[in-house]
Steps between C-alpha positions, in 0.01 A plus 500: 500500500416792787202712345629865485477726787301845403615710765356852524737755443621831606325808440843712424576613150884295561552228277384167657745203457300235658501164306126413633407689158583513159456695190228290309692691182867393522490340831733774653442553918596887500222737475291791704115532539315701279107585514245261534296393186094553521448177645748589799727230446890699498697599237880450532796659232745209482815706485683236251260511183353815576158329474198531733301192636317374795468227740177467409429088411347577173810657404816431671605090406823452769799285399373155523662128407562495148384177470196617635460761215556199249180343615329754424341588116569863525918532557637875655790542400614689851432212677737331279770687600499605102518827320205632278521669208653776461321794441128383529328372798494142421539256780293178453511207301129394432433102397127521560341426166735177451212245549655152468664416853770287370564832266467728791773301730757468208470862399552591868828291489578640186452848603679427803787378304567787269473760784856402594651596142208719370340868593177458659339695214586224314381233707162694479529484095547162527180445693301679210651239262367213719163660573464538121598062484259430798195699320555318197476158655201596707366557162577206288697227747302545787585164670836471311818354699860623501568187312284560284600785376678433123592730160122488400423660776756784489386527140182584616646719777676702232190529307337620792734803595540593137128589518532674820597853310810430664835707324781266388704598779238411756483169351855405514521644849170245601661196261851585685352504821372190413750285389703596758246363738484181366882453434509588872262322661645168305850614651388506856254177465216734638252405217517206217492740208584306138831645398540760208130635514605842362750519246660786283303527247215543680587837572368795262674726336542806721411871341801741423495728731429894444636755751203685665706857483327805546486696163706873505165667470345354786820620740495797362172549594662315878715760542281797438301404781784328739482802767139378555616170611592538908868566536594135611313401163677714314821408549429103492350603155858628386709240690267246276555726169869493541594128630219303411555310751204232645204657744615269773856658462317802494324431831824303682723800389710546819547857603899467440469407167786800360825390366792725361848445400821658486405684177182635683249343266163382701394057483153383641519142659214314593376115540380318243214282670414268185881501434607429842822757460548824538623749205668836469420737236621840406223771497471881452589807716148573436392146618726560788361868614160308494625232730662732763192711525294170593774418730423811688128476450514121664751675789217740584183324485617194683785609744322341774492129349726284383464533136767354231341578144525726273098555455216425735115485464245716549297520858199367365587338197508662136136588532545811712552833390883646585770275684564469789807225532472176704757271622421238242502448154271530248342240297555491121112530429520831703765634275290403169196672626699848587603490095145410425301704677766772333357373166174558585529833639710631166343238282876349394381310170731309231529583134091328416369733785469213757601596871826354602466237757829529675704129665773587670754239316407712208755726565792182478354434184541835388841570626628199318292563168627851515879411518486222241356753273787758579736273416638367806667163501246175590760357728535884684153504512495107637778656786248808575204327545646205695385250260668144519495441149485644172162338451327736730632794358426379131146615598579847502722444161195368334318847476799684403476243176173673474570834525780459255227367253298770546746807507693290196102569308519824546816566316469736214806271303829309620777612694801406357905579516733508233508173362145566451396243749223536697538562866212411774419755688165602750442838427390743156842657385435876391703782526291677766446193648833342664375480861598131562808524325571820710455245823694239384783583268617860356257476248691849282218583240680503153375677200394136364493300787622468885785351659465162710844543686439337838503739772795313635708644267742774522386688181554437105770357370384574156552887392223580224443129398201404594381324214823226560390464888382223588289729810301682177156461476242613302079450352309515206460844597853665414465255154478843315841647646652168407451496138640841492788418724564170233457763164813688707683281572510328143608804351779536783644176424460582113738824579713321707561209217569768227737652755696206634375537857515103571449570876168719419373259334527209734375723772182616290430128290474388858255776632281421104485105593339592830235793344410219217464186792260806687291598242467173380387386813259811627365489098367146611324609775303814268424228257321285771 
């Protein structure tokens, strides 16, 4: 193989094209010359990633064999020819720590397997899982063979990662990882592994798992101090709010991200990275005012480079005061520390008076919580969120469980319709308090009640009978008017009887079953 030829280059500001040189970032030959750093060696501005780097030897790594980089214990991922993660700067694979050299060579085979199906981020996780196996031999099999290797001594490799303080999701990850390894390793004849080391049960039980949403207070508190946030900031903050959508989606959002149909209503599409697909979703006029204004902003600040997304970082990184945009984007820690430093400055606190640490996949959580709670369907919210099965967004339905427990114990007595049945419900039903029903169906206060009619329909079919609707409902509260409605109506039908009216009397026995069947149901709940 020729070594690479360093050539010294122009001293124009017009984009260089020569191959000689490469971005040690994402290995793109387009770029102009900067400054020089402190220790003279020059800065260039690769014109493809928007990064800046040098040819300096401590820094710049050019595109070399593969198979040389497989030798090696410490794996870039550029000079794979691979992809890092999306939205962090993650770009090597590290085996050092793996002491066993029979370990080391089969996890390098391993690795270099699962690169061709697998992200590299999750090459790297699988490293961690076999550091964690090679530590624990070192430990207690310190001259032990692959051979040798049986069930006792994954039983005591179990025990050892269960006292690791370890979640149970990090241990079926590293147990995963694991048997994987072996299963492969016996399937390629790299390493005589006994078959069936790991088996099912071995796996714990994994943790339910709780949304991390923010709570109302704490984005109230947000939003009173958004403005503060650099305008760039600002509007990622409400993109997030709305969409929920993942920080790397965030990050990756391409500048031509509007949609709108014939009818003129306004869709968002964007890439999934962990989904590998890309979704459309329908979003505000608000959202979309927000969206054209960083549009412009992007138009502006970087009309002289190439520039395709929809938000860039800040010259300088998040720990500079103002911003001032760069062609490149910003890291996901960067956006964290704007929302914390925010905190700080305004002392943003939760309901126990602890300051709000702010993750940026909080926001997901909280866009998914807060739909589930307003009653919006799970497989809707599933379609929303991009979620490939219902299992993903059962998380989010989980806490709405919750906050129906919790808003259900602090009813003052049952809601129940005309039967006298009792009907769930989420909120407190008062008279001067019918705001949910206002959002979500007509919710007409009645003297004793209110009316459930969906808002789909096109107004009552039931003149002045109520009390035979099957809409009606009606609390412990209005228990009062009922027994005085009942005492009415018993001495209509009495009239009525000693009359001949047979039709008034249908019409009113049927209106006294249902006052009996709801005082005999809110009288239970006084009693209790």
């Amino acid at each position: 193989m020729m070594e690479p030829n360093f050539e010294l280059l122009p001293v124009d500001d017009s984009p260089i094209t020569t191959p000689t040189l490469v971005c040690s970032w994402c290995g793109g030959w387009r770029f102009v010359k900067r400054r020089k750093s402190p220790k003279g060696h020059q800065i260039y501005l690769c014109r493809v990633c928007g990064r800046h780097f040098t040819h300096n030897t401590d820094k710049f790594v050019p595109i070399l064999n593969p198979e040389a980089e497989y030798e090696k214990d410490i794996w870039d991922c550029r000079n794979l020819g691979l992809k890092a993660r999306i939205g962090r700067q993650q770009y090597k694979v590290n085996f050092v720590g793996i002491e066993q050299p029979w370990l080391l060579k089969a996890a390098k085979q391993y690795i270099r397997y699962t690169l061709a199906t697998l992200s590299f981020s999750s090459g790297s996780e699988k490293v961690l899982a076999l550091k964690r196996f090679s530590v624990f031999l070192a430990i207690n099999y310190p001259t032990i063979e692959p051979a040798d290797i049986d069930r006792s001594t994954i039983a005591d490799f179990l025990l050892y990662i269960a006292g690791q303080n370890l979640s149970a999701n990090t241990r079926c990850h590293t147990i995963g990882s694991m048997r994987s390894f072996f299963e492969t390793c016996i399937q390629n004849e790299w390493v005589s592994f006994r078959r069936y080391l790991i088996r099912s049960e071995d796996f714990p039980k994994r943790l339910s798992s709780v949304p991390r949403f923010i709570p109302e207070d704490v984005m109230r508190q947000l939003n009173e101090h958004l403005s503060d946030l650099p305008e760039p900031v600002m509007r990622m903050v409400m993109v997030l709010t709305e969409c929920g959508m993942r920080i790397s989606e965030l990050l990756f959002l391409e500048s031509n991200c509007l949609l709108q149909d014939k009818s003129g209503d306004w869709f968002l599409r964007y890439y999934q990275f962990k989904m590998k697909k890309e979704i459309t979703i329908p979003i505000s006029r608000e959202l979309v005012r927000v969206i054209q204004e960083q549009q412009r902003y992007i138009t502006n600040a970087l009309s002289i480079e190439k520039f395709v997304y929809l938000f860039c970082a800040n010259e300088g990184g998040g720990c500079k005061g103002g911003f001032t945009a760069s062609p490149k984007n910003m890291a996901a820690y960067t956006f964290s520390r704007y929302l914390n430093k925010l905190a700080e400055r305004y002392n943003i606190c939760d309901v126990t008076g602890s300051l709000w640490h702010f993750q940026a996949h909080q926001f997901r959580h909280s866009v998914g919580t807060r739909m589930i709670n307003s009653g919006v369907p799970q497989h809707i919210v599933q379609r929303y969120l991009g979620h490939e099965s219902p299992q993903m967004t059962a998380v989010y339905a989980h806490i709405f469980d919750q906050t129906m427990k919790e808003e259900v114990a602090k009813f003052h007595g049952k809601v129940v319709n005309v039967a006298g049945q009792v009907v769930e419900s989420n909120v407190e039903i008062e008279t001067a308090d019918l705001e949910w029903f206002k959002r979500n169906i007509q919710a007409q206060s009645l003297p004793n009640g209110s009316c459930a009619l969906p808002t789909i329909s096109q107004g009552c079919p039931h003149a002045n009978a109520c009390l035979s609707c099957n809409h009606f409902r009606t609390t412990v509260e209005f228990l009062r008017e009922h027994s005085q409605q009942l005492e009415q109506t018993e001495k209509i039908i009495d009239k009525a009887k000693a009359n001949g009216w047979q039709r008034q009397v249908e019409m009113n026995e049927k209106i006294a079953i249902n006052l009996r069947n709801i005082i005999t149901s809110l009288e239970g709940t006084t009693d209790g």
